[in-house]
Phi, psi and omega in degrees: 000323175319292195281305167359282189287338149313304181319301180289306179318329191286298167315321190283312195290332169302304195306293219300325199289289192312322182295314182295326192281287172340277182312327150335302198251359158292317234254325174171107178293323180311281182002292218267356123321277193295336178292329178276341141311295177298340181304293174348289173282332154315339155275326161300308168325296181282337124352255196316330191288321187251003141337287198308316188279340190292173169286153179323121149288153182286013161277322173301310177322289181271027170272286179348293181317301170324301179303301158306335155317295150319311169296327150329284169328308180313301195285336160316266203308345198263324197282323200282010197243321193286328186281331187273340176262020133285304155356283226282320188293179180295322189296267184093035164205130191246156201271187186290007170257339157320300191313290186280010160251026175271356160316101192260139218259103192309125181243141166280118181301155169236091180220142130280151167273097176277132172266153186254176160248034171326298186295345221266324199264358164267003164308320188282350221275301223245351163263001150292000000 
């Protein structure tokens, strides 16, 4: 009985929604083309705004990482490159504050070891 009287209640809000809709655009077309266009758009809006604002995808997440890496990488390649032309120069000598910023700060790795079963199957091998 329940869904009965949903159905007719729902089915009813649908007819009326189409009669307005009908009667709207007999009634004046432009009207009702630009309202469905500003509708459009303003649903387009409120899209991109929460799109933009929602939470971080796990895509963003390792683009950052990425990025941070990169900059890492950079900045690496940039001091082994600042040490050999000093090496290289006449001078060959650098001063003690030079010195004390090549001190490099150790990151922990995050790796694990999967033990296999490699060894356990070639013991096995020759009784096929």
């Amino acid at each position: 009985m329940n869904n009965r009287t949903s159905l007719f209640v729902i089915g009813g809000l649908i007819l009326l929604a189409i009669i307005g809709i009908i009667s709207s655009f007999s009634t004046n077309p432009a009207r009702f083309i630009q309202g469905i266009a500003v509708t459009v758009l303003v649903c387009c809006v409120i899209y991109f705004v929460v799109r933009k604002f929602s939470v971080s995808s796990p895509q963003k997440k390792e683009q950052r990482a990425f990025l941070r890496a990169a900059r890492k990488s950079k900045k690496r390649l940039m001091q082994k490159s600042g040490e050999s032309n000093t090496k290289n120069s006449a001078l060959g000598t650098l001063s003690p504050l030079k010195r004390g910023n090549k001190i490099r700060r150790k990151t922990s790795a995050h790796l694990t070891v999967i033990e296999g079963k490699k060894g356990k199957n070639k013991k096995n091998r020759a009784s096929f």
